[in-house]
PDB file of N, CA, C and O in Angstrom, chain B, residues numbered from 101:
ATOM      1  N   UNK B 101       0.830  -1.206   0.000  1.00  0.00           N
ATOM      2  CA  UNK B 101       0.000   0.000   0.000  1.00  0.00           C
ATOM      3  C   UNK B 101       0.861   1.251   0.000  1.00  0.00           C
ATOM      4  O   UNK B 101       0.739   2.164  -0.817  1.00  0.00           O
ATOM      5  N   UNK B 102       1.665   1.213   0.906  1.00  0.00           N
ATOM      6  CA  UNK B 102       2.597   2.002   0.736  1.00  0.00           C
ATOM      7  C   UNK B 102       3.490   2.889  -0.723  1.00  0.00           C
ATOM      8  O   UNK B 102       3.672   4.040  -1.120  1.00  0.00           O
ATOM      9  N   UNK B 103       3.852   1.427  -1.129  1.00  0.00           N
ATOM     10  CA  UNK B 103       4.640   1.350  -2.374  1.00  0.00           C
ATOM     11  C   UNK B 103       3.276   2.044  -3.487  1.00  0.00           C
ATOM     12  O   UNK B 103       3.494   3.002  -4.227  1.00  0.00           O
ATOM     13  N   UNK B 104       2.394   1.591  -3.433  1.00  0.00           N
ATOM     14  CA  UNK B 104       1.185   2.501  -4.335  1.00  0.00           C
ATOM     15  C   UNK B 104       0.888   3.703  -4.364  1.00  0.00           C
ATOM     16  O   UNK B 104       0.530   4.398  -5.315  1.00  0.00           O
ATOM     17  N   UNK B 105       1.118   4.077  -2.748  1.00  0.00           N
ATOM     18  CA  UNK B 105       0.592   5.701  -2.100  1.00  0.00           C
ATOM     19  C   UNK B 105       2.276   6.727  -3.190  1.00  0.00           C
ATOM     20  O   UNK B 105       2.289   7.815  -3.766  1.00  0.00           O
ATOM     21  N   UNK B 106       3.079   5.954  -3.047  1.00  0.00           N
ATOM     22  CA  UNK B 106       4.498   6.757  -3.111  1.00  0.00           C
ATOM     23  C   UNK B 106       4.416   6.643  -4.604  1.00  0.00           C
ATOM     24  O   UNK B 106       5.096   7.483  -5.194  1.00  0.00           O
ATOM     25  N   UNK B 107       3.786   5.856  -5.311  1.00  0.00           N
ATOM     26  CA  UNK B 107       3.557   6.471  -6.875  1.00  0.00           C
ATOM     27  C   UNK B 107       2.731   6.975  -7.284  1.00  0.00           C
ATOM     28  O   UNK B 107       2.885   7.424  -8.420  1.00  0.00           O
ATOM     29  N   UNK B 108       1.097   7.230  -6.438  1.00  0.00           N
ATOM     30  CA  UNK B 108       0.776   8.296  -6.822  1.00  0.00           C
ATOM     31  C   UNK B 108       1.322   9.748  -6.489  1.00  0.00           C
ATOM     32  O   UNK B 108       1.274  10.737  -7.219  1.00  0.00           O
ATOM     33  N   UNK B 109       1.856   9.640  -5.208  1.00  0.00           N
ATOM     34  CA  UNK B 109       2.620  10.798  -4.754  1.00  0.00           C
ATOM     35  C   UNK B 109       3.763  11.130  -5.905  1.00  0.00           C
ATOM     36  O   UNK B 109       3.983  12.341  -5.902  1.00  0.00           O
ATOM     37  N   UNK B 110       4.524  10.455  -6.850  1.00  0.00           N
ATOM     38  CA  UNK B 110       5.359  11.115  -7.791  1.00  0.00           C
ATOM     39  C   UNK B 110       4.359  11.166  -9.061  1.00  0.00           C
ATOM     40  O   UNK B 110       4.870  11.697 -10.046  1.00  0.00           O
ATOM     41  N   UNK B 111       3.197  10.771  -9.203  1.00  0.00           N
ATOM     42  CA  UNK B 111       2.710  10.827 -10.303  1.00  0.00           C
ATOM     43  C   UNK B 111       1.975  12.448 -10.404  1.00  0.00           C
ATOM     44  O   UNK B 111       1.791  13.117 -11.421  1.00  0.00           O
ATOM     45  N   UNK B 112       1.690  12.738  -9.185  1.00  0.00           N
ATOM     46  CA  UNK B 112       1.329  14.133  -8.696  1.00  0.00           C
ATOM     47  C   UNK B 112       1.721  14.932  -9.154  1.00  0.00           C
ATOM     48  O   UNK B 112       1.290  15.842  -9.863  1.00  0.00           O
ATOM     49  N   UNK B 113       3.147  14.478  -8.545  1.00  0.00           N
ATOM     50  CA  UNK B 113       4.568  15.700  -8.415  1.00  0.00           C
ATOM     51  C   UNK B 113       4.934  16.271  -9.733  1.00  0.00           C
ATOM     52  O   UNK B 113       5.155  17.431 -10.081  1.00  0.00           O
ATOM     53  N   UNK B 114       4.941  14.789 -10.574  1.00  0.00           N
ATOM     54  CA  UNK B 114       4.705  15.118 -11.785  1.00  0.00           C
ATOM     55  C   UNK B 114       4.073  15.881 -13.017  1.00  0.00           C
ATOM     56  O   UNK B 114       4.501  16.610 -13.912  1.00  0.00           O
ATOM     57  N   UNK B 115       3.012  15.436 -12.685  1.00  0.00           N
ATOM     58  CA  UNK B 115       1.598  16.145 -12.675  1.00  0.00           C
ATOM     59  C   UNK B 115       1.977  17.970 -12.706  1.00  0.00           C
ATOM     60  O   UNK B 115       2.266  18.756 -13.608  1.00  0.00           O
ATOM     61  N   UNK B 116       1.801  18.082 -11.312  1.00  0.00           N
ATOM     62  CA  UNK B 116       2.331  19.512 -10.936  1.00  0.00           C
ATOM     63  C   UNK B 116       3.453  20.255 -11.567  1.00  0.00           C
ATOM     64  O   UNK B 116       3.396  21.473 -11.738  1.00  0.00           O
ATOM     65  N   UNK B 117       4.273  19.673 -11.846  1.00  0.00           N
ATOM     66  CA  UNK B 117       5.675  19.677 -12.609  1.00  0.00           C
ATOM     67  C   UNK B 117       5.135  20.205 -13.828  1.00  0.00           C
ATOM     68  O   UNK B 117       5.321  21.356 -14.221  1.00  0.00           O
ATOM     69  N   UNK B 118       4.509  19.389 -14.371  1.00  0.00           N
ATOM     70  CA  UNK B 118       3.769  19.234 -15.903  1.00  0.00           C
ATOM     71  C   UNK B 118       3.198  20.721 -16.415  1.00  0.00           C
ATOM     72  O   UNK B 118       3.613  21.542 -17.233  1.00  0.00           O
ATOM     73  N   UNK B 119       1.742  20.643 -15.298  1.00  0.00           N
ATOM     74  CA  UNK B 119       1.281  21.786 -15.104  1.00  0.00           C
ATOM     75  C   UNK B 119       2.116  23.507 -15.196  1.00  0.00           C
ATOM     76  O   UNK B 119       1.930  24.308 -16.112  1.00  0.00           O
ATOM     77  N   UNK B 120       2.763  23.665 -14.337  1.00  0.00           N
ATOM     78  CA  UNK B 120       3.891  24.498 -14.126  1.00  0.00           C
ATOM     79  C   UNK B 120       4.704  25.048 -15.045  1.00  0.00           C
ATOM     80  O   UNK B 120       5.041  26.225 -15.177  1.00  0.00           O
ATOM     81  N   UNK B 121       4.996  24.073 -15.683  1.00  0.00           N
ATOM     82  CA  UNK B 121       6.087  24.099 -17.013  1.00  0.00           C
ATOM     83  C   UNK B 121       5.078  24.525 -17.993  1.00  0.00           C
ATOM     84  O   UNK B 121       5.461  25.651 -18.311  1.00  0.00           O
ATOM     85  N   UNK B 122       3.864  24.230 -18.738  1.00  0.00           N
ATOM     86  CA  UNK B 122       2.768  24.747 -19.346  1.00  0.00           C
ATOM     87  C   UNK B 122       2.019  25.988 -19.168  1.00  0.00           C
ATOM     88  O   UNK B 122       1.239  26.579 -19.915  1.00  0.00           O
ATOM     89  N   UNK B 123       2.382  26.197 -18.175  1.00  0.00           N
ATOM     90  CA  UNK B 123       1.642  27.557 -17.474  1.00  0.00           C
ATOM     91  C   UNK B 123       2.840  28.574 -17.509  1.00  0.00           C
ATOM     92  O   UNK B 123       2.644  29.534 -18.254  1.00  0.00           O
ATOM     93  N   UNK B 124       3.941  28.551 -16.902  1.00  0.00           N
ATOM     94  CA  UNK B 124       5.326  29.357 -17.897  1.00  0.00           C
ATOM     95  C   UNK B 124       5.294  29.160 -19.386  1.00  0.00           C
ATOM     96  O   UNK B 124       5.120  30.216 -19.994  1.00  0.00           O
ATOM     97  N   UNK B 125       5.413  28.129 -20.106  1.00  0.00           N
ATOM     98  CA  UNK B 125       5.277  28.731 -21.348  1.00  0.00           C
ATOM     99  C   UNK B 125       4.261  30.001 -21.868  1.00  0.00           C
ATOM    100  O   UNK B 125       4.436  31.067 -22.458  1.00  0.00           O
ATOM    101  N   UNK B 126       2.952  29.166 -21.230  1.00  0.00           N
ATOM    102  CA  UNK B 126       2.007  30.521 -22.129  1.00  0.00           C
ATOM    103  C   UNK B 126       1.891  31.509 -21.845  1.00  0.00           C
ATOM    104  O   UNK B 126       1.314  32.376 -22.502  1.00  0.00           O
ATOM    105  N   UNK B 127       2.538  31.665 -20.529  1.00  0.00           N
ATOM    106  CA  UNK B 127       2.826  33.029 -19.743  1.00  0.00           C
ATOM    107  C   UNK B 127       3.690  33.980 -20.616  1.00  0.00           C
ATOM    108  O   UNK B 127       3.400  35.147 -20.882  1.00  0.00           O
ATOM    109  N   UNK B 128       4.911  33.232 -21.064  1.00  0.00           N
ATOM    110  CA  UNK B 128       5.349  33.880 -21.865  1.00  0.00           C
ATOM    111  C   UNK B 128       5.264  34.150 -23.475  1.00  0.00           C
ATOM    112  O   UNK B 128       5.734  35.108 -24.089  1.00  0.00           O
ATOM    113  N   UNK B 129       4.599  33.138 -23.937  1.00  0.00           N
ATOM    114  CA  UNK B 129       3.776  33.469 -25.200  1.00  0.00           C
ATOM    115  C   UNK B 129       2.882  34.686 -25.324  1.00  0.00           C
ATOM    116  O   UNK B 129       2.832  35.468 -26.274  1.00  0.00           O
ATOM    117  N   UNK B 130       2.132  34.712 -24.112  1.00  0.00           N
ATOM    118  CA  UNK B 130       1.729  36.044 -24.051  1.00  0.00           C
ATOM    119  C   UNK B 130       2.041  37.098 -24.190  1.00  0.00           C
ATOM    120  O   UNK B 130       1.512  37.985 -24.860  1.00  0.00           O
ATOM    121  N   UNK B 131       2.895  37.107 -23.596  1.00  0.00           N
ATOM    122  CA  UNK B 131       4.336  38.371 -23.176  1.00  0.00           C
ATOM    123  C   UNK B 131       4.991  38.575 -24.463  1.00  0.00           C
ATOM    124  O   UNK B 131       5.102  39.746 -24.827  1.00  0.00           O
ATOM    125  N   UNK B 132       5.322  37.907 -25.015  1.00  0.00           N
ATOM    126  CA  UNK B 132       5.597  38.050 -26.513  1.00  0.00           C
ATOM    127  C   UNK B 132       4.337  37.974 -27.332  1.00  0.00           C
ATOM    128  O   UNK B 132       4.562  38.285 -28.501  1.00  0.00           O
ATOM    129  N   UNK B 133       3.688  37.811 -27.207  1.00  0.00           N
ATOM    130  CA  UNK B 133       2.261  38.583 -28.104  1.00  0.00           C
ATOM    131  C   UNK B 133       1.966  39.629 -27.713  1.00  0.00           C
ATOM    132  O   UNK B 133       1.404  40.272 -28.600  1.00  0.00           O
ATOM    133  N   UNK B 134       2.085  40.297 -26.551  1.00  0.00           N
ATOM    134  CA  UNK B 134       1.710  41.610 -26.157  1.00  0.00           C
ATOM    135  C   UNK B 134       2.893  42.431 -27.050  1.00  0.00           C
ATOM    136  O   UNK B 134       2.762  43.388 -27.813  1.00  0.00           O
ATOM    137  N   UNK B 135       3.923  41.784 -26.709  1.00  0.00           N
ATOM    138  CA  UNK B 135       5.133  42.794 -27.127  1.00  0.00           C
ATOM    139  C   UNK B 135       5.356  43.085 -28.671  1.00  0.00           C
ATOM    140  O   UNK B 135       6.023  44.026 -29.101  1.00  0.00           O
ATOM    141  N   UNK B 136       4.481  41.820 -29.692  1.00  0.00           N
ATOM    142  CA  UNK B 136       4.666  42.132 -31.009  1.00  0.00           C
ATOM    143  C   UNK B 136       3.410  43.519 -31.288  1.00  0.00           C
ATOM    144  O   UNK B 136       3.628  44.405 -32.114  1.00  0.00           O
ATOM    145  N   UNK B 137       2.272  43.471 -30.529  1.00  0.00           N
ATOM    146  CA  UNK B 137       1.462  44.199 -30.764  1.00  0.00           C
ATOM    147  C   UNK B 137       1.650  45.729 -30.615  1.00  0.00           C
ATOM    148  O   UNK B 137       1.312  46.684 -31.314  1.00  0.00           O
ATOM    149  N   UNK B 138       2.409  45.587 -29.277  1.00  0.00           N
ATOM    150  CA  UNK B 138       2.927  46.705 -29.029  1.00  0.00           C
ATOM    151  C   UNK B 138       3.617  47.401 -29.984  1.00  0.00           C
ATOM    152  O   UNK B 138       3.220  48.518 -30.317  1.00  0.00           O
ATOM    153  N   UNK B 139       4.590  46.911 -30.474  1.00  0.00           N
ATOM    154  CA  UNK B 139       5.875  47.037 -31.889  1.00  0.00           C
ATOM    155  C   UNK B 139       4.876  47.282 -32.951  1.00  0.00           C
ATOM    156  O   UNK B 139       5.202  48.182 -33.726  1.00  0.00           O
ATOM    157  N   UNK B 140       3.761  46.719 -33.177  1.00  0.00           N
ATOM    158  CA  UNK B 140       3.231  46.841 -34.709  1.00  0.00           C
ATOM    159  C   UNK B 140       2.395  48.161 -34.211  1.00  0.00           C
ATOM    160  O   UNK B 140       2.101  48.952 -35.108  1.00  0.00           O
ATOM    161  N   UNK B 141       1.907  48.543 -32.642  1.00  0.00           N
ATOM    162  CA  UNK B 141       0.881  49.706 -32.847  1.00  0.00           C
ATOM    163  C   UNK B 141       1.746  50.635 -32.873  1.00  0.00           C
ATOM    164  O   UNK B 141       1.268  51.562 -33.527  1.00  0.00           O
ATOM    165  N   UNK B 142       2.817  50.892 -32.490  1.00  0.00           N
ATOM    166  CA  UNK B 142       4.076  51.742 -32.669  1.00  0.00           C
ATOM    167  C   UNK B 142       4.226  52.026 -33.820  1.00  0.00           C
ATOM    168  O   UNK B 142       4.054  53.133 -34.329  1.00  0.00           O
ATOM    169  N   UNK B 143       4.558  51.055 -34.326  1.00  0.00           N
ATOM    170  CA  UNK B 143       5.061  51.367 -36.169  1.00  0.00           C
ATOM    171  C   UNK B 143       4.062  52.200 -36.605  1.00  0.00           C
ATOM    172  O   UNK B 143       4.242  53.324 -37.072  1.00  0.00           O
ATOM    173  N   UNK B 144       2.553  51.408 -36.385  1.00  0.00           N
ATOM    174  CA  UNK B 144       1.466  52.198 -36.846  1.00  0.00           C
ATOM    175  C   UNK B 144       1.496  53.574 -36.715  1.00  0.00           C
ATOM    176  O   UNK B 144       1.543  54.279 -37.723  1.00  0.00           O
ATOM    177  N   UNK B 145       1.473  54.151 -35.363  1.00  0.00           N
ATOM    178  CA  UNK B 145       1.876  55.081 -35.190  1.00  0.00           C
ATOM    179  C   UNK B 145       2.824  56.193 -35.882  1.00  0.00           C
ATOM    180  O   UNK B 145       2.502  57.336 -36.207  1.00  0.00           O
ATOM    181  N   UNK B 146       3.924  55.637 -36.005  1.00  0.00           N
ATOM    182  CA  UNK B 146       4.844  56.230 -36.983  1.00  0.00           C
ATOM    183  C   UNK B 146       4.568  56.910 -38.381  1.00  0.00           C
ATOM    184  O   UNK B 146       4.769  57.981 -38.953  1.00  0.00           O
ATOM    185  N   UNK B 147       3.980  55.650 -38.609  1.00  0.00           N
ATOM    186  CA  UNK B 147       3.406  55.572 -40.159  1.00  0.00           C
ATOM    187  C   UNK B 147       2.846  56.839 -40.473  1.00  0.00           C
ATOM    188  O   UNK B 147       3.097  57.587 -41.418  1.00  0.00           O
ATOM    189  N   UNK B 148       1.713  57.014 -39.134  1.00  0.00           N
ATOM    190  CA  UNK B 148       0.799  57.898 -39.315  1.00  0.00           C
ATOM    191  C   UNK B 148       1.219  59.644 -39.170  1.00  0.00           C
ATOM    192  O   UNK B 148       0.765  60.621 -39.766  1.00  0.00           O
ATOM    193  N   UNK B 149       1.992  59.554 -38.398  1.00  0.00           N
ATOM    194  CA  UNK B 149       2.504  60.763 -37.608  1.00  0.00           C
ATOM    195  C   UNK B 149       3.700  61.137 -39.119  1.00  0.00           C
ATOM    196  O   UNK B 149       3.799  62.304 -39.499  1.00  0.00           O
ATOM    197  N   UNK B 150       4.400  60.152 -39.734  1.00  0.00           N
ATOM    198  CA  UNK B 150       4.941  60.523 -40.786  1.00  0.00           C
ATOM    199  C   UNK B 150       4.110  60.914 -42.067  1.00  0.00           C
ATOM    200  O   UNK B 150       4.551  61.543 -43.028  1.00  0.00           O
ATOM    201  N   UNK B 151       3.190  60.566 -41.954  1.00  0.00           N
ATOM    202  CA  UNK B 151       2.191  60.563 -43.201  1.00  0.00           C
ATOM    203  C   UNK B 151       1.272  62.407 -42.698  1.00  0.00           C
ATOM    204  O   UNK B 151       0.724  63.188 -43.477  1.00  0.00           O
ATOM    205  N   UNK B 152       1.412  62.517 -41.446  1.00  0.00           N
ATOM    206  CA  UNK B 152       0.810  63.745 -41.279  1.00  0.00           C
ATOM    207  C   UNK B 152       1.595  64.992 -41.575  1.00  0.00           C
ATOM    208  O   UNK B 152       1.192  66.071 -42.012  1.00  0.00           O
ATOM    209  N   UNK B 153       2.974  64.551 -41.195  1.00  0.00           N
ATOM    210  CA  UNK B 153       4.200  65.643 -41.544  1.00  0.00           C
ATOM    211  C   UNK B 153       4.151  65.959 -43.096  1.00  0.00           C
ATOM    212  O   UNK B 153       4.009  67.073 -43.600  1.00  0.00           O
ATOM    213  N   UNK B 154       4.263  65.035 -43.592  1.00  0.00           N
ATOM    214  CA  UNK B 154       4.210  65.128 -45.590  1.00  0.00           C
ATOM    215  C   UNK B 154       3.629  66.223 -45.456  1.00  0.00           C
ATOM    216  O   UNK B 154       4.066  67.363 -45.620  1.00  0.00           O
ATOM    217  N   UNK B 155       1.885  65.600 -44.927  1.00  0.00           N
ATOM    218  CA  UNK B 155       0.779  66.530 -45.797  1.00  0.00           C
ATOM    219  C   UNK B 155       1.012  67.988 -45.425  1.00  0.00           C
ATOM    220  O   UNK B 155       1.089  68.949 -46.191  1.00  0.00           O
ATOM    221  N   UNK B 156       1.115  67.961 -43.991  1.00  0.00           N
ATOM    222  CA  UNK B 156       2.212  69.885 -43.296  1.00  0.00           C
ATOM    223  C   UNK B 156       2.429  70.060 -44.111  1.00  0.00           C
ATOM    224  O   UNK B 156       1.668  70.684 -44.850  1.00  0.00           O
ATOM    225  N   UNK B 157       3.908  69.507 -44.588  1.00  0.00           N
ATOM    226  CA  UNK B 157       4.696  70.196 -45.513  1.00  0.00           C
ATOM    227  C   UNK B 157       3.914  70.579 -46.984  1.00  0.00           C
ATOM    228  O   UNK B 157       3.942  71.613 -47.652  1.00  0.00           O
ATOM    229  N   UNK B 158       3.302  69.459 -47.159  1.00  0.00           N
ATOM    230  CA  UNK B 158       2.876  69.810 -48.521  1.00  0.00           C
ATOM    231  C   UNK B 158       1.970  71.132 -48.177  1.00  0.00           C
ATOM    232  O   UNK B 158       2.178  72.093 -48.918  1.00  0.00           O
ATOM    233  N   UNK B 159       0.978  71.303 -47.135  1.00  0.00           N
ATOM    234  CA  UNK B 159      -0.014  72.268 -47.423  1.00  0.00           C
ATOM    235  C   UNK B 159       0.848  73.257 -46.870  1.00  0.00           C
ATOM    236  O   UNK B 159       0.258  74.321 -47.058  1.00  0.00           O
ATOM    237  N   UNK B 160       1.913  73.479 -46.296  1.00  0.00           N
ATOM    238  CA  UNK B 160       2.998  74.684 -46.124  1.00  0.00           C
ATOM    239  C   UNK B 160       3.576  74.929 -47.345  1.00  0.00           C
ATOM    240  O   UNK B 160       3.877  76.101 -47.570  1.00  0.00           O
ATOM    241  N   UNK B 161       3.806  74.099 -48.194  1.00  0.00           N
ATOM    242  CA  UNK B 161       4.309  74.615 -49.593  1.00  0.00           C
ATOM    243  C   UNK B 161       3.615  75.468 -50.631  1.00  0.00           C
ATOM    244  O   UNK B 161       4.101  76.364 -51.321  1.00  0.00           O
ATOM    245  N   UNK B 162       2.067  74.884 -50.590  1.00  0.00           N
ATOM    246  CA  UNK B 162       0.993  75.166 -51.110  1.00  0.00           C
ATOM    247  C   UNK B 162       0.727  76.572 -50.796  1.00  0.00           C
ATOM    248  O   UNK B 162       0.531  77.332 -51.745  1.00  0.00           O
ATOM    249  N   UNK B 163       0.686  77.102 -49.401  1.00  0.00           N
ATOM    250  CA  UNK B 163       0.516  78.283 -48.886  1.00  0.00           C
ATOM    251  C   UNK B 163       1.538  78.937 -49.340  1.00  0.00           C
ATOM    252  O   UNK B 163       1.380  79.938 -50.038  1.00  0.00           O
ATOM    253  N   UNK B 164       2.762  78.461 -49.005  1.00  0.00           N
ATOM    254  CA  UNK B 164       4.247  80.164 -49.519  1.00  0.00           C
ATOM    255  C   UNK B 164       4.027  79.825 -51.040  1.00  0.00           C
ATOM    256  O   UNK B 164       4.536  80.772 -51.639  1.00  0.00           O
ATOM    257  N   UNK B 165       3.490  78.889 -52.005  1.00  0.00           N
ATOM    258  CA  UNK B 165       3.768  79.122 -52.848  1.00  0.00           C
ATOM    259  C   UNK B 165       2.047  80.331 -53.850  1.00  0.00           C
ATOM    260  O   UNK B 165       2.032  81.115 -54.799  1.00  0.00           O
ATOM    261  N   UNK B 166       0.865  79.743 -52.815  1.00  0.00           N
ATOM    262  CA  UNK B 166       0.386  81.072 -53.100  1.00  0.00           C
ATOM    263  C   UNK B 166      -0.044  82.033 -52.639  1.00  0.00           C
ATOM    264  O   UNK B 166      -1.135  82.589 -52.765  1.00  0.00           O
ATOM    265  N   UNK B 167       1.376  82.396 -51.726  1.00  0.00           N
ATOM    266  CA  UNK B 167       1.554  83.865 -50.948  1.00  0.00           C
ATOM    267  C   UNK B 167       2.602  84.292 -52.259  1.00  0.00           C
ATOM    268  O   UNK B 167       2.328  85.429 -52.644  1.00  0.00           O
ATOM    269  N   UNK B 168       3.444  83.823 -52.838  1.00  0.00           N
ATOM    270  CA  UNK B 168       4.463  84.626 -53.807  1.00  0.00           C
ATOM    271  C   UNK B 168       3.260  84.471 -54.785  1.00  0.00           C
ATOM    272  O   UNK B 168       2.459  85.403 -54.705  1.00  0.00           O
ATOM    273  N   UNK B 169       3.015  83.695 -55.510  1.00  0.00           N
ATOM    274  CA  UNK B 169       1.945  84.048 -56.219  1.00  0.00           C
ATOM    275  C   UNK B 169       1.176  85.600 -56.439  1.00  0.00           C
ATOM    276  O   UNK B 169       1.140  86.445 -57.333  1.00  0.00           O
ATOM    277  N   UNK B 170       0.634  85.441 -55.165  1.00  0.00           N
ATOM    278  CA  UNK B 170      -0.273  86.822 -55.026  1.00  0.00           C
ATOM    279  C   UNK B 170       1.177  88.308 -54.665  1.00  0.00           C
ATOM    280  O   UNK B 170       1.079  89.414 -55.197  1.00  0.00           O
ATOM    281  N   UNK B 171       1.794  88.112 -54.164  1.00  0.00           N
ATOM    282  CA  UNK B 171       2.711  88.772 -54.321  1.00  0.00           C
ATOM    283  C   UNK B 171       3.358  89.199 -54.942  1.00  0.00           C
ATOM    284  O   UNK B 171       3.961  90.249 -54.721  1.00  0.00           O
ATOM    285  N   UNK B 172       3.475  88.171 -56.414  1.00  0.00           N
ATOM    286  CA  UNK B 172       4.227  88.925 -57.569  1.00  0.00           C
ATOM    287  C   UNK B 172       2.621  89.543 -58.543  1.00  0.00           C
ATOM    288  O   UNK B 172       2.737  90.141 -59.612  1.00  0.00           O
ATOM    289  N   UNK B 173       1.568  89.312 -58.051  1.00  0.00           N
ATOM    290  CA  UNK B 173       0.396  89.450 -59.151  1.00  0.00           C
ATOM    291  C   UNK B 173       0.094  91.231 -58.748  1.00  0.00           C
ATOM    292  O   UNK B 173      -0.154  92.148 -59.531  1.00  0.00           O
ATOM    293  N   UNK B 174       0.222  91.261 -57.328  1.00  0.00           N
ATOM    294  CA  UNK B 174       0.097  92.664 -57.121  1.00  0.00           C
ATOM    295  C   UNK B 174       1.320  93.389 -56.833  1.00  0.00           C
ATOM    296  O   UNK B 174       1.204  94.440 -56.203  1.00  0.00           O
ATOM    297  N   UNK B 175       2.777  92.899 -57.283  1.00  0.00           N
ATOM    298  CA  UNK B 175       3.637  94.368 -57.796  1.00  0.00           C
ATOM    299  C   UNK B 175       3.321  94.066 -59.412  1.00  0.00           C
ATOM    300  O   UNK B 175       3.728  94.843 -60.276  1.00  0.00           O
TER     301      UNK B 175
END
């Protein structure tokens, strides 16, 4: 009886072991899925914030170019 009790007792341990080791992995699967998301809403970000600068510039170009415009029309 003994000898029975002491293999479910490592079959447990095991068990638990098992558990443990499965539960760190996806812990960190997570953690690295958070962290790619993070990286891609970033980029996104970028993207956007670069894509807003262009258009600045462009509608700042647009403007000095028809401020000389009107500037050379009335000398």
């Amino acid at each position: 009886m003994a000898a029975h009790q002491q293999e479910l007792d490592e079959i447990m341990e095991k068990m638990d072991v098992e558990k443990q080791r499965q539960q760190a992995n996806l812990h960190q699967k997570l953690l690295e899925r958070k962290k790619r998301r993070q990286e891609a809403q970033q980029r996104k970000q970028e993207r956007e914030m670069a894509k807003e600068l262009l258009e600045q510039k462009k509608e700042l170009a647009e403007v000095r170019t028809q401020h000389v415009s009107n500037f050379m029309i009335s000398n």
